[in-house]
mmCIF file of the N, C-alpha and C atoms, coordinates in Angstrom:
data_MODEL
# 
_entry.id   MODEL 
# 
loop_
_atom_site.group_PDB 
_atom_site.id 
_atom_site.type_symbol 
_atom_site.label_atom_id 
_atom_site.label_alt_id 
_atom_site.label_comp_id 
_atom_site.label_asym_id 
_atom_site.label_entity_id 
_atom_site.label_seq_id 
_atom_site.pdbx_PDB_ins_code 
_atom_site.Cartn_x 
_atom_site.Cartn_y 
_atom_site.Cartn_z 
_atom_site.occupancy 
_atom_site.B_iso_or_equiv 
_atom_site.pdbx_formal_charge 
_atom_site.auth_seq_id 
_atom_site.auth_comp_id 
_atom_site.auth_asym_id 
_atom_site.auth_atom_id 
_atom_site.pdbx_PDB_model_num 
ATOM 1   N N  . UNK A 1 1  ? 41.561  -81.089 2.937   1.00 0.00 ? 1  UNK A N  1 
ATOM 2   C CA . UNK A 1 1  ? 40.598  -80.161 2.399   1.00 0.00 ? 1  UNK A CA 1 
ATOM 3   C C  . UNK A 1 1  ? 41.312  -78.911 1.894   1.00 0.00 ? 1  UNK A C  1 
ATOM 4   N N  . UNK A 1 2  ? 40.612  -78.437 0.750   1.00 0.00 ? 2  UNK A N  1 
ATOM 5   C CA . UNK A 1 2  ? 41.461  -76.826 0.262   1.00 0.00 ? 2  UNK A CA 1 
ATOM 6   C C  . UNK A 1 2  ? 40.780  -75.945 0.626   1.00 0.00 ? 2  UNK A C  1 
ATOM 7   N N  . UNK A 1 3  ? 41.646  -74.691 0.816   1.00 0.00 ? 3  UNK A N  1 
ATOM 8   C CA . UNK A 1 3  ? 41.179  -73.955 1.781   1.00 0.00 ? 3  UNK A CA 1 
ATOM 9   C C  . UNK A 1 3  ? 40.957  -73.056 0.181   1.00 0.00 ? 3  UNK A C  1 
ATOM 10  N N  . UNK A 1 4  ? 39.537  -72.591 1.429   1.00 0.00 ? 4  UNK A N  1 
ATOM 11  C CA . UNK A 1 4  ? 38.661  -71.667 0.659   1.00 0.00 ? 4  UNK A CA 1 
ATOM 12  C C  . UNK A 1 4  ? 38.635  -70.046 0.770   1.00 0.00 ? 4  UNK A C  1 
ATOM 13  N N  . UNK A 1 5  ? 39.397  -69.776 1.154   1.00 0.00 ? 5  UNK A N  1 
ATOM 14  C CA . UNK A 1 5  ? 39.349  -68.061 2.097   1.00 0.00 ? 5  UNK A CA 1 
ATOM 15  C C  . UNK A 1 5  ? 39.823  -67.383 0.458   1.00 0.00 ? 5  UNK A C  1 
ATOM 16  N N  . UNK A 1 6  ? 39.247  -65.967 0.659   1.00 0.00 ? 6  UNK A N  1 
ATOM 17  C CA . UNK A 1 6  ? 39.500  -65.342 -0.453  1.00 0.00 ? 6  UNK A CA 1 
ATOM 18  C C  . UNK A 1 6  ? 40.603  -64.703 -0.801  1.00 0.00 ? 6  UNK A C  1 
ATOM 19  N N  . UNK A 1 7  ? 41.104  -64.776 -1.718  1.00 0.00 ? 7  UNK A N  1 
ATOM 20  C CA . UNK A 1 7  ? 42.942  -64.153 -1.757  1.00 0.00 ? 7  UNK A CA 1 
ATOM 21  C C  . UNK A 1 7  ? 42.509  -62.540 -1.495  1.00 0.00 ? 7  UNK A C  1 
ATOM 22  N N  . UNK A 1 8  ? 43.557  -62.023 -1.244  1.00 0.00 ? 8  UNK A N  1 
ATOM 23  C CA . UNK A 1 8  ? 43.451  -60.172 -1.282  1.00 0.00 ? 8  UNK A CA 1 
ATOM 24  C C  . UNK A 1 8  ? 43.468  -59.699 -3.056  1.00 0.00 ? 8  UNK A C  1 
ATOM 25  N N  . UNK A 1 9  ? 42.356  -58.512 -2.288  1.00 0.00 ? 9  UNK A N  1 
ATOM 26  C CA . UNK A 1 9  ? 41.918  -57.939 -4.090  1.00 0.00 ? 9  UNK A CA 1 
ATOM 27  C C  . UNK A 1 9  ? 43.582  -57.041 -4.556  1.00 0.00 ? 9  UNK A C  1 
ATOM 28  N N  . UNK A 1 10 ? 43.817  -57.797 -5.677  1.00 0.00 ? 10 UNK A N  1 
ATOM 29  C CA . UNK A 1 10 ? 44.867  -57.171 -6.780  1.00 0.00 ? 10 UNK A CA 1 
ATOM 30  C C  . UNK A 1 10 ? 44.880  -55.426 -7.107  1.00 0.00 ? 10 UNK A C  1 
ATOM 31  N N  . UNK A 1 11 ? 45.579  -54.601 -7.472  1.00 0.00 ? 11 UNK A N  1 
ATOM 32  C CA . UNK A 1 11 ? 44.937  -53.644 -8.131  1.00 0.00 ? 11 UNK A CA 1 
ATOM 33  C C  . UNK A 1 11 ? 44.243  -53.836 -9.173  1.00 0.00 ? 11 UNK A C  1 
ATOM 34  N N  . UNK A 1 12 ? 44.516  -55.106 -10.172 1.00 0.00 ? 12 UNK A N  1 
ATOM 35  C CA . UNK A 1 12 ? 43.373  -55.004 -11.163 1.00 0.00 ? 12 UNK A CA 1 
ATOM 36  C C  . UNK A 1 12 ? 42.027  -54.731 -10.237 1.00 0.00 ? 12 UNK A C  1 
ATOM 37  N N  . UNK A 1 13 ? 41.680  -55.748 -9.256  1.00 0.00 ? 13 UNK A N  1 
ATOM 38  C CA . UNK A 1 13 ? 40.477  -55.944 -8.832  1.00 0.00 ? 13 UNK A CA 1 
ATOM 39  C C  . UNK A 1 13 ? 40.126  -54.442 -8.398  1.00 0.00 ? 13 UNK A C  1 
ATOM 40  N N  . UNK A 1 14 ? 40.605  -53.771 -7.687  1.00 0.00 ? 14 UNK A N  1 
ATOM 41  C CA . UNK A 1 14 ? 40.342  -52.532 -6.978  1.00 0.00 ? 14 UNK A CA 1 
ATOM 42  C C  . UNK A 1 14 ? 40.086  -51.674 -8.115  1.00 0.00 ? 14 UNK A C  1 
ATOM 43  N N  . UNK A 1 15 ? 40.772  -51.405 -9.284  1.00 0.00 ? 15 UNK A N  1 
ATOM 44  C CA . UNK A 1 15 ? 40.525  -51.101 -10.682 1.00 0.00 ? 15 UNK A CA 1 
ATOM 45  C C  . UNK A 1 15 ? 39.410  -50.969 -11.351 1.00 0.00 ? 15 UNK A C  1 
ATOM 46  N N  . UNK A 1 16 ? 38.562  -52.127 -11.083 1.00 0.00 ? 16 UNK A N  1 
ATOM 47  C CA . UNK A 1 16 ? 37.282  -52.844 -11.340 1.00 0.00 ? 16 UNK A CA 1 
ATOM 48  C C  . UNK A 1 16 ? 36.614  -52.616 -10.668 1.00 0.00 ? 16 UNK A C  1 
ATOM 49  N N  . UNK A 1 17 ? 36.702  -52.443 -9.737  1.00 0.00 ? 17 UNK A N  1 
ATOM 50  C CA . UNK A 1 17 ? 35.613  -52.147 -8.438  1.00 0.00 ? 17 UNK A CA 1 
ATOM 51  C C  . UNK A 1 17 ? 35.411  -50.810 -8.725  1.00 0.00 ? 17 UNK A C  1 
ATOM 52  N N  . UNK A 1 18 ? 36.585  -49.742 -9.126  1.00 0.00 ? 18 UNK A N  1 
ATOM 53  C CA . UNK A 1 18 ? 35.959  -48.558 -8.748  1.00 0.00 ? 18 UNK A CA 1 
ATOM 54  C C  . UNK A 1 18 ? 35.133  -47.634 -9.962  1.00 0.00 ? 18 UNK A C  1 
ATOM 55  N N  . UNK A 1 19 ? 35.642  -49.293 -11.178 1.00 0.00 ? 19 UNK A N  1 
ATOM 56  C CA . UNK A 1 19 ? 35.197  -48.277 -12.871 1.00 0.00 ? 19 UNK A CA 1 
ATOM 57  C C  . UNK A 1 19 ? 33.628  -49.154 -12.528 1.00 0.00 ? 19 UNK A C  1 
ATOM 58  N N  . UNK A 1 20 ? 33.369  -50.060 -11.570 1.00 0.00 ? 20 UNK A N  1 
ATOM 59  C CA . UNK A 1 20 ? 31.671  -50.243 -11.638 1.00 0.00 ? 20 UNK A CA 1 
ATOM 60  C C  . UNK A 1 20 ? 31.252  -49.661 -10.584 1.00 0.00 ? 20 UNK A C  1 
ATOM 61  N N  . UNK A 1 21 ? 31.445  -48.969 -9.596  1.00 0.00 ? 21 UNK A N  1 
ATOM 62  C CA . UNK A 1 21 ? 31.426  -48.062 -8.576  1.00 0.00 ? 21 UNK A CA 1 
ATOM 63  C C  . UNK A 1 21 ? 30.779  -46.542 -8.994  1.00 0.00 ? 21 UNK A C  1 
ATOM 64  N N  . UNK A 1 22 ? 31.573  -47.169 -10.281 1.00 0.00 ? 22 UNK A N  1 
ATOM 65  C CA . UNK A 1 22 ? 31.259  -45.562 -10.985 1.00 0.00 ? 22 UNK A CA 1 
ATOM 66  C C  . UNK A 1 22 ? 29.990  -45.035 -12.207 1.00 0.00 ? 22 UNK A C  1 
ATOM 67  N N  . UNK A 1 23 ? 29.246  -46.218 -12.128 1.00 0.00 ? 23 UNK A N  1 
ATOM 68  C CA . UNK A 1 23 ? 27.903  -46.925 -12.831 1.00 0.00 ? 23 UNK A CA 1 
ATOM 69  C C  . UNK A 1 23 ? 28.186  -46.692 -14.346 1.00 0.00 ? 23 UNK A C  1 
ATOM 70  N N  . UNK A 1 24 ? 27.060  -46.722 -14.795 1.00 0.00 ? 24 UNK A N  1 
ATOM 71  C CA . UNK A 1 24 ? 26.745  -47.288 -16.471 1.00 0.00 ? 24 UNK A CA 1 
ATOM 72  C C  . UNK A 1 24 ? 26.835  -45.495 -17.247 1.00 0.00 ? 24 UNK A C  1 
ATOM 73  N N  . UNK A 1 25 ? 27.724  -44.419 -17.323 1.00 0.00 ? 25 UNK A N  1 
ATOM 74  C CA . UNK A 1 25 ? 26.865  -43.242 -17.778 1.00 0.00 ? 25 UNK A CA 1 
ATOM 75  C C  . UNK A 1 25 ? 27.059  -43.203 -19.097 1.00 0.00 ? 25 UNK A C  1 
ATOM 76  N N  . UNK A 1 26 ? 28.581  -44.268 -19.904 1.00 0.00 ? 26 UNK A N  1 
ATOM 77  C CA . UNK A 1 26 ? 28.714  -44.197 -21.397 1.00 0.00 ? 26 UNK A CA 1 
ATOM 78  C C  . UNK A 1 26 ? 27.255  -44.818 -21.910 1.00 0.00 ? 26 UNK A C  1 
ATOM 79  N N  . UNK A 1 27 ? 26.840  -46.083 -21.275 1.00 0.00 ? 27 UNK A N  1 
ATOM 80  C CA . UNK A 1 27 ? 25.650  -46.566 -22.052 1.00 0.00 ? 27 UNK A CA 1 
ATOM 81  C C  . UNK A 1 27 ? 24.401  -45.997 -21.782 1.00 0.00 ? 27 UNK A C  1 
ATOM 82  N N  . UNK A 1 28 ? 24.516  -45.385 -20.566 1.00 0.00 ? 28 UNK A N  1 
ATOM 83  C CA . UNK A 1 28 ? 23.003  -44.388 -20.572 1.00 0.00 ? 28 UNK A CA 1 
ATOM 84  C C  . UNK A 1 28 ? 23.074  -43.549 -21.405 1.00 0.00 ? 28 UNK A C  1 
ATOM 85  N N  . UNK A 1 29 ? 24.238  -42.318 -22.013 1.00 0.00 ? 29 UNK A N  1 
ATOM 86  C CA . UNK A 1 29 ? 24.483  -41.385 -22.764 1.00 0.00 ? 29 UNK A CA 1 
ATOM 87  C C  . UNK A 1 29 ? 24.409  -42.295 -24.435 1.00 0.00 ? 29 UNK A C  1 
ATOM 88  N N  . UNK A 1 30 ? 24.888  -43.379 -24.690 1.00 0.00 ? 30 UNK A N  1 
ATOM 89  C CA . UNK A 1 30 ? 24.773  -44.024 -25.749 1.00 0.00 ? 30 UNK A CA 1 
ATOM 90  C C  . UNK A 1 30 ? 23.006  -43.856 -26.037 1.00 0.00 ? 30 UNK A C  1 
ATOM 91  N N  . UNK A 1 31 ? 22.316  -44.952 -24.920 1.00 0.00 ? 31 UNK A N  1 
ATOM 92  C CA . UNK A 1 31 ? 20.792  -44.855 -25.142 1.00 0.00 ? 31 UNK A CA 1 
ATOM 93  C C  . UNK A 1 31 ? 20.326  -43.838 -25.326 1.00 0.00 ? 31 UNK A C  1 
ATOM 94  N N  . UNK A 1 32 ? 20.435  -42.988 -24.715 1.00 0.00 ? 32 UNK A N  1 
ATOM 95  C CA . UNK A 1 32 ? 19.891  -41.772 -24.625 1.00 0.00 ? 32 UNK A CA 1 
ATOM 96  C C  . UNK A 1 32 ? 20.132  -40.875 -26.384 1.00 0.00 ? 32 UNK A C  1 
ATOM 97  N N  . UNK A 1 33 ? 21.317  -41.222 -26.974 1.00 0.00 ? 33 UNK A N  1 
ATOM 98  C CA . UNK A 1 33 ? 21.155  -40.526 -28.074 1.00 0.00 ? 33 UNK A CA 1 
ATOM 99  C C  . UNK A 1 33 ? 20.262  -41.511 -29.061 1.00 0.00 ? 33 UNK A C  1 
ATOM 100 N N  . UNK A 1 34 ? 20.351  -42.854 -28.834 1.00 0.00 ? 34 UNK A N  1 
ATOM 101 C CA . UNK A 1 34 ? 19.802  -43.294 -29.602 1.00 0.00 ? 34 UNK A CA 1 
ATOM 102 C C  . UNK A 1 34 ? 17.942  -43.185 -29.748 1.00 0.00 ? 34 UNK A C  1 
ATOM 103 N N  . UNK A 1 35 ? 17.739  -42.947 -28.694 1.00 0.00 ? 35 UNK A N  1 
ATOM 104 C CA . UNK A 1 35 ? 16.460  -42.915 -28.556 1.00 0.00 ? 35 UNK A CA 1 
ATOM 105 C C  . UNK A 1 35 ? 15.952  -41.295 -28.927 1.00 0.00 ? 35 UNK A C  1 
ATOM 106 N N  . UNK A 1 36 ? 16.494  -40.663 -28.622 1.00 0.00 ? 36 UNK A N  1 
ATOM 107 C CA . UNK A 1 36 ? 16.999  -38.968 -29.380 1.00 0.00 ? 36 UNK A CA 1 
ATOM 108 C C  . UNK A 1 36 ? 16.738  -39.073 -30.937 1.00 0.00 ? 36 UNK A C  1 
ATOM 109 N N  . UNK A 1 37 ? 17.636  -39.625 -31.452 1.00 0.00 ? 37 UNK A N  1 
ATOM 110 C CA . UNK A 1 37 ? 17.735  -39.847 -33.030 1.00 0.00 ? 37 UNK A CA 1 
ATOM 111 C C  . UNK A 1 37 ? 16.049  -40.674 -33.407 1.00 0.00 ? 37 UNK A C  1 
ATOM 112 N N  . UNK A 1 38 ? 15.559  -41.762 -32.778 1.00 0.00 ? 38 UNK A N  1 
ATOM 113 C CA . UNK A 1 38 ? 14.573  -42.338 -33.334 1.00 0.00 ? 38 UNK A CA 1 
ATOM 114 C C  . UNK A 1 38 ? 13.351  -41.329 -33.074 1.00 0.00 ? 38 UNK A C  1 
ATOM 115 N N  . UNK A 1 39 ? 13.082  -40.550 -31.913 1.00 0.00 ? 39 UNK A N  1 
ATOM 116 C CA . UNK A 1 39 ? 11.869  -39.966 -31.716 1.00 0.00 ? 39 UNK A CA 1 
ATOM 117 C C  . UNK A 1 39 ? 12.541  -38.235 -33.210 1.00 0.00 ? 39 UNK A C  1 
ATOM 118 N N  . UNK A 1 40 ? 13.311  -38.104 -33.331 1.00 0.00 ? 40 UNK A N  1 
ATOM 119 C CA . UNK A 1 40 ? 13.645  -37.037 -34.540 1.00 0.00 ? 40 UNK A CA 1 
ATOM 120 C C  . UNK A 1 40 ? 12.831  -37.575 -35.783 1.00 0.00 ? 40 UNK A C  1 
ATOM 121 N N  . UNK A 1 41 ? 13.860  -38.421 -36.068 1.00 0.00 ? 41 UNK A N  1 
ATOM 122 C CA . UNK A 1 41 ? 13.096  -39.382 -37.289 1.00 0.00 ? 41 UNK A CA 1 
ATOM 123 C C  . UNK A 1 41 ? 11.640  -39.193 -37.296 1.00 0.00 ? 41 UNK A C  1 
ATOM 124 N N  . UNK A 1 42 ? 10.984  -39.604 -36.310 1.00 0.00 ? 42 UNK A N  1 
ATOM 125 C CA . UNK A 1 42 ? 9.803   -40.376 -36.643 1.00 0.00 ? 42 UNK A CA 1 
ATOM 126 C C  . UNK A 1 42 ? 9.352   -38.300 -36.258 1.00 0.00 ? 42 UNK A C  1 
ATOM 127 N N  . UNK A 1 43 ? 9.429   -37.460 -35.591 1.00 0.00 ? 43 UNK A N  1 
ATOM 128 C CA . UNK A 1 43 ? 8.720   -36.001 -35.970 1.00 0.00 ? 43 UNK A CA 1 
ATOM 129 C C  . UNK A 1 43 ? 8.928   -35.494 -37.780 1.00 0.00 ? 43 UNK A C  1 
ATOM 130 N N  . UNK A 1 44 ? 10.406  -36.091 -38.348 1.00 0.00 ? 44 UNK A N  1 
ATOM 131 C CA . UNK A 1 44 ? 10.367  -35.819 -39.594 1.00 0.00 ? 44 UNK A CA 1 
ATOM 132 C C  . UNK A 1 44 ? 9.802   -36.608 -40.382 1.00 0.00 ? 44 UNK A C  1 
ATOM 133 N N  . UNK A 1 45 ? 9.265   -37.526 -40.293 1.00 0.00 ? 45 UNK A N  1 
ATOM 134 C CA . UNK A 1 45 ? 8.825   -38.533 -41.290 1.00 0.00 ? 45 UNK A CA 1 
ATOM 135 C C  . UNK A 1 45 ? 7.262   -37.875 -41.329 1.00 0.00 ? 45 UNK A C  1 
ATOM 136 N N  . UNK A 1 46 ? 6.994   -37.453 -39.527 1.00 0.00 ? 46 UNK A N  1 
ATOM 137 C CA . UNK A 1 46 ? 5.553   -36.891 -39.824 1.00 0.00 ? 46 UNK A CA 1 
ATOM 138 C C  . UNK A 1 46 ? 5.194   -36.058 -40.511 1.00 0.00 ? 46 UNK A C  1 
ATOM 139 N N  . UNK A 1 47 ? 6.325   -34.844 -40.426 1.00 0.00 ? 47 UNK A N  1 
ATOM 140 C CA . UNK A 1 47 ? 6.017   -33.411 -41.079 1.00 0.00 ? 47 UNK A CA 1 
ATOM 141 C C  . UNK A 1 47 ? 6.025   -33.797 -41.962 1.00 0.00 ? 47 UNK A C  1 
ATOM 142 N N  . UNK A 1 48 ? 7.139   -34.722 -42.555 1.00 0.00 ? 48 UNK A N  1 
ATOM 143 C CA . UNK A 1 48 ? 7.710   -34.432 -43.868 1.00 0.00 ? 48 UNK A CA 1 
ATOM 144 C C  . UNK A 1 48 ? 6.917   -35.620 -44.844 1.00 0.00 ? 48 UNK A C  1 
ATOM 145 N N  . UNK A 1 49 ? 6.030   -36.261 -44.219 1.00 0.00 ? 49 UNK A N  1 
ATOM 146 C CA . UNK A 1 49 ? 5.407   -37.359 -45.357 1.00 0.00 ? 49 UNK A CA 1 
ATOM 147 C C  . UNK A 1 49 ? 3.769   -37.279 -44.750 1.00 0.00 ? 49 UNK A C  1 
ATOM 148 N N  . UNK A 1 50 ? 3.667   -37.203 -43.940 1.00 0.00 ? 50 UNK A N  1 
ATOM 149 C CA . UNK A 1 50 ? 2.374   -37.548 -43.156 1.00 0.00 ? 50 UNK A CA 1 
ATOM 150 C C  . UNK A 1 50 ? 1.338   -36.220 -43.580 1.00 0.00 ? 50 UNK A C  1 
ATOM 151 N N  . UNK A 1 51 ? 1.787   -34.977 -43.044 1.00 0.00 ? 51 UNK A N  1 
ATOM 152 C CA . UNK A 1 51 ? 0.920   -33.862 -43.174 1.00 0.00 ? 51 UNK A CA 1 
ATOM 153 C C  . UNK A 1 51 ? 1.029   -33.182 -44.380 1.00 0.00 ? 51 UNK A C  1 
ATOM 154 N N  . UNK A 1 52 ? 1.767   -33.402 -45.379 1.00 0.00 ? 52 UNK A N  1 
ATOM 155 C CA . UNK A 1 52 ? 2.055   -33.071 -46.604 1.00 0.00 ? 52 UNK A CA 1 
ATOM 156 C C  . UNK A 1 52 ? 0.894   -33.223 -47.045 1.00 0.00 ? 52 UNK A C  1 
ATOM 157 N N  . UNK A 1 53 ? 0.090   -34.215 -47.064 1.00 0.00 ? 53 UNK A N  1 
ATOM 158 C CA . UNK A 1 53 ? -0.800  -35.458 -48.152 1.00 0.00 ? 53 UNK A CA 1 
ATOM 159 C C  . UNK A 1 53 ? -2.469  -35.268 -47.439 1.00 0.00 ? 53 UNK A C  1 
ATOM 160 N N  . UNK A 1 54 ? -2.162  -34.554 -46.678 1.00 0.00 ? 54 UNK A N  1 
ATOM 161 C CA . UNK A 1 54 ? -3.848  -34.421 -45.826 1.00 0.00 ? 54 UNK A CA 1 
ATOM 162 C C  . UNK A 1 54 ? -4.258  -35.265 -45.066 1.00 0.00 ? 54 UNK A C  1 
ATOM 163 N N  . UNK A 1 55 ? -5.430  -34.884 -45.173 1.00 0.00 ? 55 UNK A N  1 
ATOM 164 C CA . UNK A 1 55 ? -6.447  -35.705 -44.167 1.00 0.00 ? 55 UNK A CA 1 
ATOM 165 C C  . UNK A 1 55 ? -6.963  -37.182 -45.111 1.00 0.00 ? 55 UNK A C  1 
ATOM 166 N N  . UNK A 1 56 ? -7.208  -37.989 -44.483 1.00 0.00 ? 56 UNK A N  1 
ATOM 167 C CA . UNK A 1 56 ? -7.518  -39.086 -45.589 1.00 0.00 ? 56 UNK A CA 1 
ATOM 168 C C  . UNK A 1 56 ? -9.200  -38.820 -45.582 1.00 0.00 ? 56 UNK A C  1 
ATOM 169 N N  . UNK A 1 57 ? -10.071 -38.649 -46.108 1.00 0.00 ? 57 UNK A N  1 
ATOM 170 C CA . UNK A 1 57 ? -11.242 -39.313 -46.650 1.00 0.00 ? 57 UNK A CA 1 
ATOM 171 C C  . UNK A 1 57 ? -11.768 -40.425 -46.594 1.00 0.00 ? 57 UNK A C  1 
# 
């Protein structure tokens, strides 16, 4: 039978452990602008196309 026991963690592994240890903040800061930029947009599209033109009738 082969033995199953786990080898000792490498420094890669310890490496790894401590950059996900250290959670997600590039892709929260990524989302976060992106969702920034879309709610902009859509206040300028209002001012700038929506209330221009009135009230509809």
């Amino acid at each position: 039978m082969a033995n199953h026991e786990p080898s000792p963690p490498t420094e890669e592994d310890q490496r790894v452990d401590e950059i996900v240890r250290s959670g997600p903040k590039g892709a929260l800061a990524v989302a976060g602008i992106a969702v920034a930029i879309v709610i902009a947009m859509w206040f300028l599209f209002y001012f700038l196309a929506f209330l221009p033109r009135g009230v509809i009738h």
